[in-house]
VOGU-3710 file (C-alpha; in Angstrom, 3 decimals, decimal comma):
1> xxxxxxxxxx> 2,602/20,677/-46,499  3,436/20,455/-42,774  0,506/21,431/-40,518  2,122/22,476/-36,921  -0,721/23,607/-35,240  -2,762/21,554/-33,285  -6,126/21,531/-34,006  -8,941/23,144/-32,135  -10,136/20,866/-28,826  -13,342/18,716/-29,001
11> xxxxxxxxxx> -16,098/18,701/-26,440  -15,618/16,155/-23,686  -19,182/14,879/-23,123  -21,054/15,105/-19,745  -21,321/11,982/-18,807  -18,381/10,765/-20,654  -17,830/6,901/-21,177  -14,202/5,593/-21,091  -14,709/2,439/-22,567  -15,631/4,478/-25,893
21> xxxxxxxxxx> -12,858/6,638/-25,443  -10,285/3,673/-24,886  -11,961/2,502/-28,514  -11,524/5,156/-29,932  -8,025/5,756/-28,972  -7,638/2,065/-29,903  -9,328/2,968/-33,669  -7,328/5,955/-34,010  -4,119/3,758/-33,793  -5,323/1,706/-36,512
31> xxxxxxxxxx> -5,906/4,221/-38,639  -2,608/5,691/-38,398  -0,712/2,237/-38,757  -2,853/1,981/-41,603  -1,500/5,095/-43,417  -4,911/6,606/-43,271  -4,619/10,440/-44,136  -7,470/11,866/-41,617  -5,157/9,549/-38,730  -2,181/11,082/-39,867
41> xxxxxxxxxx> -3,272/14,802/-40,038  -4,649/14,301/-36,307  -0,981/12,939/-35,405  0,797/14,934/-37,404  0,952/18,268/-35,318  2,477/16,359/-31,989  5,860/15,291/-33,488  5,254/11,786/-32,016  8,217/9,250/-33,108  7,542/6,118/-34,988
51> xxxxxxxxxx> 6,620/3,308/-34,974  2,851/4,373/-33,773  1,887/3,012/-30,339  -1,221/3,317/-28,321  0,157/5,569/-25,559  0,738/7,972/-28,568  -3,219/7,793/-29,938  -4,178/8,051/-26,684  -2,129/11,241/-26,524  -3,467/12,910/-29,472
61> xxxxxxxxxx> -7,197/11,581/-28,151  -6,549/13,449/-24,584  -4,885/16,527/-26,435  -7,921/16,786/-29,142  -10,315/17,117/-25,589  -8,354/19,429/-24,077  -6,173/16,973/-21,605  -2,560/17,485/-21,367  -2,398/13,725/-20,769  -4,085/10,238/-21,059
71> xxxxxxxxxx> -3,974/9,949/-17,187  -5,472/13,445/-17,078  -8,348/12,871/-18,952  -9,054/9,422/-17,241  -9,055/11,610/-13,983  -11,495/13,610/-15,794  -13,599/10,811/-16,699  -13,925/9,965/-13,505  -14,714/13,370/-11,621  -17,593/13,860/-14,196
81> xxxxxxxxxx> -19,012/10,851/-13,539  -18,745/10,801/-9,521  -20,393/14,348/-10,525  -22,957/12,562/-11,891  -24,382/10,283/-9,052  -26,970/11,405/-7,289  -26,629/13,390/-3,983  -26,711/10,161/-1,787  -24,289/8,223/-3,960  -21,938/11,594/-4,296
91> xxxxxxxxxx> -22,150/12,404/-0,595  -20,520/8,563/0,252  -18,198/8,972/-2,175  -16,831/12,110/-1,190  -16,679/10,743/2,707  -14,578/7,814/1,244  -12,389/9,466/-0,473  -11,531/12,171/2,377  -11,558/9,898/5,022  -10,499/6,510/3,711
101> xxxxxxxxxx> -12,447/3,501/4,171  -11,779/-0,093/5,170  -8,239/-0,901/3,845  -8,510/2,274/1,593  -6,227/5,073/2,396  -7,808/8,493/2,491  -7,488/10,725/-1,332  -7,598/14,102/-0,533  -7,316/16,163/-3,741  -10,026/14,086/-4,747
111> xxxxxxxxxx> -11,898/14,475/-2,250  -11,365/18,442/-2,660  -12,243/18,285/-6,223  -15,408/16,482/-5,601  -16,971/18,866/-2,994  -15,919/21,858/-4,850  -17,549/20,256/-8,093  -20,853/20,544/-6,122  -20,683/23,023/-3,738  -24,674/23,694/-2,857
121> xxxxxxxxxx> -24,337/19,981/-1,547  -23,246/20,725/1,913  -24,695/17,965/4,553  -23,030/18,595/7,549  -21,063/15,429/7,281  -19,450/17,156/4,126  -19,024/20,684/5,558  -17,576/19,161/8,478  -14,738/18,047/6,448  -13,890/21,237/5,367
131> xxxxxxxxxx> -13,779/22,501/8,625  -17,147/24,317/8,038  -20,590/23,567/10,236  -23,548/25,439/11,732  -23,401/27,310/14,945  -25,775/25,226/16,683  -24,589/21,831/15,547  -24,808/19,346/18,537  -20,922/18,563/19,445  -21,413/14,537/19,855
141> xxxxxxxxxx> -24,775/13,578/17,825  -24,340/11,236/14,973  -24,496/12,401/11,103  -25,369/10,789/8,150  -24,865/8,829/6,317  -22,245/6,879/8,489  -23,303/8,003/12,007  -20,472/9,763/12,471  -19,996/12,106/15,393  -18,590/15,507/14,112
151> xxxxxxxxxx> -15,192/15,848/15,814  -14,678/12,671/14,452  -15,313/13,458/10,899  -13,047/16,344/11,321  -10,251/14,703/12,909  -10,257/12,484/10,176  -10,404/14,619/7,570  -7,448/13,920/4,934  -8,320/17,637/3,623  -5,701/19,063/5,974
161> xxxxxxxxxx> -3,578/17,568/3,756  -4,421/20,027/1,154  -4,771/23,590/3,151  -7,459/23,110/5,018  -5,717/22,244/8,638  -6,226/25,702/9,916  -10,027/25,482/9,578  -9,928/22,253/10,486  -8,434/22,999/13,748  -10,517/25,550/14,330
171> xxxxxxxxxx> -13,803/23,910/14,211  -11,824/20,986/16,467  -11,558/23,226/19,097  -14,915/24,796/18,475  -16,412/21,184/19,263  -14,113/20,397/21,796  -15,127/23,894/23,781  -19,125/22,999/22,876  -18,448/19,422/24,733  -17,711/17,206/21,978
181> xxxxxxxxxx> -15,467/13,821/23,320  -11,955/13,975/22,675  -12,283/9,788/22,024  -14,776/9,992/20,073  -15,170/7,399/17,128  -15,791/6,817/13,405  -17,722/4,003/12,040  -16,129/2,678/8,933  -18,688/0,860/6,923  -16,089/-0,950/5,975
191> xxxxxxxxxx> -15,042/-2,199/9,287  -17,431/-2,584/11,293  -15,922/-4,175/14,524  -15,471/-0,801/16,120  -15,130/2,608/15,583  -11,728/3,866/14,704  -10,106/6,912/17,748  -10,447/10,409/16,967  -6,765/10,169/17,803  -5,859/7,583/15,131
201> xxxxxxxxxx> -7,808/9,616/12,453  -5,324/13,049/13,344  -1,936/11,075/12,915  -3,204/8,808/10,071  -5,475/10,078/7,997  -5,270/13,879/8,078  -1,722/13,650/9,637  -1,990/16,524/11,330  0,315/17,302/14,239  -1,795/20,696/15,280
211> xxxxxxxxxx> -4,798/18,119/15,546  -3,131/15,274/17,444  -1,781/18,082/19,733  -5,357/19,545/20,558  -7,201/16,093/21,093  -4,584/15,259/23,688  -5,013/18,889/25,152  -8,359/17,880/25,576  -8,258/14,440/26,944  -7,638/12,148/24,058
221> xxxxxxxxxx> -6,627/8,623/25,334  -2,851/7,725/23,500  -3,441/4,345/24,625  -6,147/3,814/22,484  -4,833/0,401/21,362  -4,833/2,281/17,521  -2,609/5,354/17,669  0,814/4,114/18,921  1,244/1,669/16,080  0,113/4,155/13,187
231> xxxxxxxxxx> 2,251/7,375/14,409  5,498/5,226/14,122  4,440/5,168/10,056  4,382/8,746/9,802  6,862/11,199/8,281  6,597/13,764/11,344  8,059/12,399/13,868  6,428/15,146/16,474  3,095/13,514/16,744  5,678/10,324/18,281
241> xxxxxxxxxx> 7,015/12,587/20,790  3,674/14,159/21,313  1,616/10,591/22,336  4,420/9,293/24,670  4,491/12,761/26,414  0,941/12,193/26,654  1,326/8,978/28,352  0,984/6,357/25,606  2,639/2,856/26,935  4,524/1,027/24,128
251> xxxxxxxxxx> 4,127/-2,585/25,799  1,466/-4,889/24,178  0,743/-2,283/21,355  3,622/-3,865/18,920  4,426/-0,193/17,983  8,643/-1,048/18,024  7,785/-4,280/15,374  5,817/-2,089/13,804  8,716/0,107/13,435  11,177/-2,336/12,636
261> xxxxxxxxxx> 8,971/-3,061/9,039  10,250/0,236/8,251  14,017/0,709/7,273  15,263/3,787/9,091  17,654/3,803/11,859  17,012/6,821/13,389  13,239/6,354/13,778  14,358/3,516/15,441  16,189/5,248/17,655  13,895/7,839/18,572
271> xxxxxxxxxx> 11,325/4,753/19,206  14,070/3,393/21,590  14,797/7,049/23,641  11,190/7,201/24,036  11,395/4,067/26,417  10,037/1,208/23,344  11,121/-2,232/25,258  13,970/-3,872/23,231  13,574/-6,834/25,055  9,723/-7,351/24,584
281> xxxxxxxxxx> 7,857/-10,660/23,427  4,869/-9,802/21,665  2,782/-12,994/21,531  0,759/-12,121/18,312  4,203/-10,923/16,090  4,852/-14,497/14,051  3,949/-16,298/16,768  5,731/-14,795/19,631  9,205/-13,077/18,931  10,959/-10,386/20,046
291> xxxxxxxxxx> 12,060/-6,949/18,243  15,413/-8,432/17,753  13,746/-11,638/15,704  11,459/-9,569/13,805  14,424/-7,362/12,607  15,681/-10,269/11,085  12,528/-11,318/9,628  12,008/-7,675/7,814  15,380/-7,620/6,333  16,708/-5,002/8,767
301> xxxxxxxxxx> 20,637/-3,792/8,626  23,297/-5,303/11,234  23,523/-1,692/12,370  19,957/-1,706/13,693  20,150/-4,863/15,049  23,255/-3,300/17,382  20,925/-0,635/17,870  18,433/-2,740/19,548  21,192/-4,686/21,472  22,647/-1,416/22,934
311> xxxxxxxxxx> 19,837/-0,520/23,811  18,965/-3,479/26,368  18,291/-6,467/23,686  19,921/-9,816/24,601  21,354/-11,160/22,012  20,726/-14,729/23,495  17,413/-14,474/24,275  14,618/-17,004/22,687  12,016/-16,626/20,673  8,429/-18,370/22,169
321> xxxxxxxxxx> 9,229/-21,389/20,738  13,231/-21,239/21,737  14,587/-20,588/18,841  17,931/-18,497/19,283  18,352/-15,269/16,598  21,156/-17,608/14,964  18,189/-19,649/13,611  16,683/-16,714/12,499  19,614/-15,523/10,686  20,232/-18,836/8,799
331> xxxxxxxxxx> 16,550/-18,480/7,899  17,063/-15,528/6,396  20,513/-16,341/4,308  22,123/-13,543/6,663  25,779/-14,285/6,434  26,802/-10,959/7,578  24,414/-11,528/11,112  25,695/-15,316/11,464  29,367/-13,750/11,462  28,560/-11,182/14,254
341> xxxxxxxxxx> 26,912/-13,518/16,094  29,222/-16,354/16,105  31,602/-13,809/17,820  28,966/-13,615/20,437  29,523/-17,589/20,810  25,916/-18,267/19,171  25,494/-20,724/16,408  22,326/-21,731/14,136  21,132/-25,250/14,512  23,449/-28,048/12,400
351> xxxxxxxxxx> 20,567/-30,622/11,544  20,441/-32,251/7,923  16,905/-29,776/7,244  18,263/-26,600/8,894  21,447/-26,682/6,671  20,146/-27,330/3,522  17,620/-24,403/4,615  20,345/-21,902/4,886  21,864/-22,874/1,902  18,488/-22,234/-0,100
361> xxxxxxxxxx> 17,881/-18,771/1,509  21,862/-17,258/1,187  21,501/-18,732/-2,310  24,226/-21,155/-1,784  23,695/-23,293/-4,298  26,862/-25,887/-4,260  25,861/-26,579/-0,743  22,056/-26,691/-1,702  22,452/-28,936/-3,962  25,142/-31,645/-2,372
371> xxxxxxxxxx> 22,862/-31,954/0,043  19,795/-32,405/-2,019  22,162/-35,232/-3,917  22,713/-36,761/-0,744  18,879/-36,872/0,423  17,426/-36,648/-2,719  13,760/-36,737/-1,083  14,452/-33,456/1,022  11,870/-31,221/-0,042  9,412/-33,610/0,229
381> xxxxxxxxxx> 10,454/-33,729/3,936  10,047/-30,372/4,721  7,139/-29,358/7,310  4,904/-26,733/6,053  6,702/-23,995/8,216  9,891/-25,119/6,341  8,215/-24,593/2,843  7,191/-21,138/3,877  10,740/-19,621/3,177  9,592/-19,095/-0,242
391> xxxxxxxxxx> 7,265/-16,518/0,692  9,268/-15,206/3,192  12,701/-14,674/0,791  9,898/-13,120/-1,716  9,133/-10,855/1,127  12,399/-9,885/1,884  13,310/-9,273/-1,980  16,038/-12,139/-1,786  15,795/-12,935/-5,829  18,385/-15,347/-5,946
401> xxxxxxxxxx> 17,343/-17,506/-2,939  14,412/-17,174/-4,250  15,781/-18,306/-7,885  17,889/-21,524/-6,063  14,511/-22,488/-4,697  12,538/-22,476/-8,051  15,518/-24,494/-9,478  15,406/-26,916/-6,704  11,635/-27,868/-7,274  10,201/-25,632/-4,348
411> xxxxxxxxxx> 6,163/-25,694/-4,397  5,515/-22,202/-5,803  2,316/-21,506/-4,472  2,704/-22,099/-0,941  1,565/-19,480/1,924  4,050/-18,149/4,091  3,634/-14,106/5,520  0,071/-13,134/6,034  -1,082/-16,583/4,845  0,235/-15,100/1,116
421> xxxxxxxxxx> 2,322/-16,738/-1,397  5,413/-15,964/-2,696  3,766/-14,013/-5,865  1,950/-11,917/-3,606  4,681/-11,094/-1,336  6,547/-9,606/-4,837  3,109/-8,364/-5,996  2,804/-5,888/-2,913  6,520/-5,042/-2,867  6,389/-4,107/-6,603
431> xxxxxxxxxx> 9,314/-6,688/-7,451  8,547/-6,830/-11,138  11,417/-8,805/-11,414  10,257/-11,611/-8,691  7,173/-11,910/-10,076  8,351/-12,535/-13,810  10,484/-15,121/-12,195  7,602/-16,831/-10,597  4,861/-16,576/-13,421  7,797/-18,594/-15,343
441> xxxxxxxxxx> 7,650/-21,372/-12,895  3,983/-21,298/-12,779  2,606/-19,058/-9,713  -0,587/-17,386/-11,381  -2,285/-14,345/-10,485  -5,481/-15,846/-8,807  -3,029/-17,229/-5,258  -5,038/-15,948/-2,504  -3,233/-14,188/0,573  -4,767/-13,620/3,930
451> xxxxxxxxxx> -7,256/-10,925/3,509  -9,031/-12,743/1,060  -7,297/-11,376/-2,249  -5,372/-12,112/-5,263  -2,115/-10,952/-6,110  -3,553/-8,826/-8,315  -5,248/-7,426/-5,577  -1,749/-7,112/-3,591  -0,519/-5,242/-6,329  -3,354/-2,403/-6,555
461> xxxxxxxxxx> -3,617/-2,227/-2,786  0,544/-1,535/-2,003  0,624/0,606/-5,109  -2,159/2,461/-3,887  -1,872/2,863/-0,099  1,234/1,015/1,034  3,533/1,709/-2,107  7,234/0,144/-0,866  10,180/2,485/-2,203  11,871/1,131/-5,587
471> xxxxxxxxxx> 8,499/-0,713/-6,146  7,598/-1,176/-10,069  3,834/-1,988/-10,049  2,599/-0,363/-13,610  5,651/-3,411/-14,748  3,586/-6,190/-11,920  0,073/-4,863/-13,044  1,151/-5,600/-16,938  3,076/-9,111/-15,553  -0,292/-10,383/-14,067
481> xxxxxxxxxx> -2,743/-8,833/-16,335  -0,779/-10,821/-19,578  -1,255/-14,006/-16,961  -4,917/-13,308/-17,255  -5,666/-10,897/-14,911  -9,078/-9,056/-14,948  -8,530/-5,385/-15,757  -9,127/-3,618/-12,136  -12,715/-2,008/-11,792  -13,885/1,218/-13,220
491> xxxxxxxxxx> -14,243/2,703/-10,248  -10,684/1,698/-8,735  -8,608/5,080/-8,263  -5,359/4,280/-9,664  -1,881/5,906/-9,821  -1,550/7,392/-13,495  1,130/4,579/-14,767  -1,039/2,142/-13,717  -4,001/3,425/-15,240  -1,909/3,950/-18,326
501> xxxxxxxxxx> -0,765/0,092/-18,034  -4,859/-0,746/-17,354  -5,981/1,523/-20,381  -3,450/0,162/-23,376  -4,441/-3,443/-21,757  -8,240/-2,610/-22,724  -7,486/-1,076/-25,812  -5,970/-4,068/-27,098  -8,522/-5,763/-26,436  -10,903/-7,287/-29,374
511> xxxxxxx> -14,244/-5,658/-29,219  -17,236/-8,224/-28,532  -18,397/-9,963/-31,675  -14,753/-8,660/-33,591  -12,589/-11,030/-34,964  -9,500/-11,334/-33,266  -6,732/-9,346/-36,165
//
């Protein structure tokens, strides 16, 4: 007879140990593919289709504690044991969770959950970021444990996020009325070369217009060399207006690049009506270009490029080593920009190298490969800049240029963007697709990019702070991790698929001394 009814939950313990769970989840499968009647009866009351699969023990383990999901009970897992470290430990984890930390974007319900998990712990580094501190709190001294002054700790505080910008705001202005300074700083332990603006903390971290708004009220510097760049990557496009009313000058901060990594014509025109210089040649963007080169380089529409140009771009002007943007649209396989431009009487270079370039990156392979017939030694010729539009087509998502160029005997591995190879450039844009295609031809998970990481790492960081739209990184987490990937740290906070993806790749592990089934 059919038992329905799910049986009464088991007692999650304390201090609860996911490897043992994953095991068990992992056992439980077993059992069930092994007909075993215990395995079935636990199953039995979820309806779960055949054939049995690990995301379906691990469903019936999470249900049987009281989880409504595997994800959900990992999250679990993890709040009991930050709840666990002692009061030192617990009060730096809460600070890097609500206010970010190094390359580590800020995780506000988290953070909530954490401090309301312990609420007699209240330092006033922690009640700070709930908007909370005593009455006779000094406005500017440094706190523990990062030497933090307070309106800096509240500035940054992601919990505005989550309901708390009211208080938040409040105690601002409390501080900023008791003498606190407006450009004040935090210390990141993390990055330690200076302390990031009070200013940059509002926009990017708590993204908070109310917050931005009162710090420039009260004398907050908008040229702060930080908060220019960062407010063109927010969603509320106030705080914008709100720095360049305050005075913020968009020369030398390579705030319009910035923009143009970002597809959305109408943030950049707002950038432009707020006076960004269309024309400008930013020395440390790729080497010197200009916005109209760097909208090239990130892929951007022919409709923003016009933008730019009616806006005071010249369409002739040179890049710091004088190339013309007809080179940079052959670089790119842009045969839509090439077209518009040749109307404008501008044509890409015509050299043996240059051609069989724009072949390879608009995927033209009849071209590509008559002239690799008729120079047979071509890619062997290439300089080292040449090579790099591997990377860069990986960047820009290009899979068939990117296919041509495999085909062709392209070196797989080599750097291009932020000193990363193409496998990393697919990694962080969550191109599961791209990086399939490049594990075939040998790329492995271990390339190193600029910042000192894998691809791996690429992966967890984008998917984690930087996610790109349409990106598929539970798919490029499995990719890598079956090309011999470590499984990412305990303690790395990960979006649910991917901790899904991270927990069936333990499970299937062999446990130590096992032999392998």
């Amino acid at each position: 007879m059919s038992n329905d009814t799910p049986p009464a939950p088991r007692t999650l313990a304390a201090h609860p140990d996911p490897d043992q769970l994953r095991r068990q989840a992992k056992d439980l499968l077993r059992a069930w593919r092994a007909g075993d009647t215990a395995a079935l009866q636990r199953a039995e009351p979820y309806r779960l289709p055949p054939p049995p699969r690990l995301m379906q023990a691990q469903l019936v383990l999470a249900r049987e504690l009281g989880q409504p999901s595997w994800a959900a009970l990992m999250a679990e897992v993890d709040r009991r044991r930050a709840a666990a470290l002692d009061d030192a430990a617990y009060t730096e984890r809460v600070l890097a969770l609500a206010l970010g930390r190094g390359y580590d974007a800020p995780r506000p319900a988290q953070a909530l959950a954490l401090l309301l998990a312990r609420p007699a712990l209240r330092p006033p580094a922690l009640s700070l970021l709930l908007g909370e501190a005593p009455d006779d709190l000094p406005p500017n001294t440094p706190l523990a444990p990062w030497g933090a002054p307070p309106l800096a700790l509240v500035a940054f505080s992601s919990l505005a996020r989550v309901g708390f910008e009211a208080v938040l705001l409040a105690q601002l202005q409390r501080l900023l009325a008791a003498g606190a300074d407006p450009n004040a700083g935090l210390p990141d332990p993390d990055a330690a070369e200076r302390p990031l603006p009070a200013l940059y903390g509002a926009l990017a971290r708590a993204q908070s217009l109310a917050l931005v708004q009162a710090l420039l009220a009260a004398g907050a510097d908008p040229n702060d060399n930080e908060s220019l760049y960062h407010a063109v990557e927010q969603e509320d496009r106030r705080i914008l207006d709100a720095l360049v009313a305050a005075g913020a000058r968009w020369r030398g901060t390579n705030a319009l690049f910035r923009q143009l990594d970002f597809d959305s014509l109408p943030h950049l025109q707002q950038c432009l009506a707020l006076g960004a210089d269309a024309n400008e040649l930013s020395p440390t963007v790729t080497g010197g270009t200009r916005p109209l080169h760097h909208a090239v380089l990130r892929g951007r529409s022919l409709a923003q490029l016009q933008c730019l140009v009616q806006h005071g771009a010249d369409i002739h002007a040179r890049d710091a080593h004088g190339r013309n943007l007809a080179w940079y649209a052959a670089r790119a396989g842009r045969t839509d920009l090439l077209a518009w431009l040749a109307q404008h009487g501008q044509q890409p270079p015509d050299n043996l190298h240059e051609r069989f370039l724009a072949a390879c990156a608009a995927a033209d392979e009849a071209t590509a490969r008559a002239l690799l017939a008729g120079r047979p030694g071509l890619i062997g010729e290439l300089s080292p800049s040449d090579l790099q539009l591997l990377p860069e087509q990986a960047q820009r998502g290009a899979l068939g240029a990117v296919h041509l160029m495999l085909a062709l005997g392209w070196p797989v591995s080599v750097p291009g963007p932020w000193q990363a190879s193409a496998l990393n450039q697919a990694a962080f844009r969550g191109d599961a697709a791209m990086v399939a295609l490049l594990l075939q031809h040998g790329a492995r998970w271990h390339e190193r990019n600029g910042y000192g990481g894998t691809a791996q790492g690429s992966c967890l960081h984008a998917a984690c702070n930087e996610p790109v739209a349409g990106g598929h990184y539970a798919e490029v987490l499995r990719l890598l991790l079956a090309d011999g990937a470590p499984a990412p740290a305990e303690d790395e906070l990960l979006p649910d698929d991917l901790a899904d993806v991270v927990a069936a790749y333990l499970a299937a592990q062999p446990a130590a001394g096992a032999e392998p089934n």
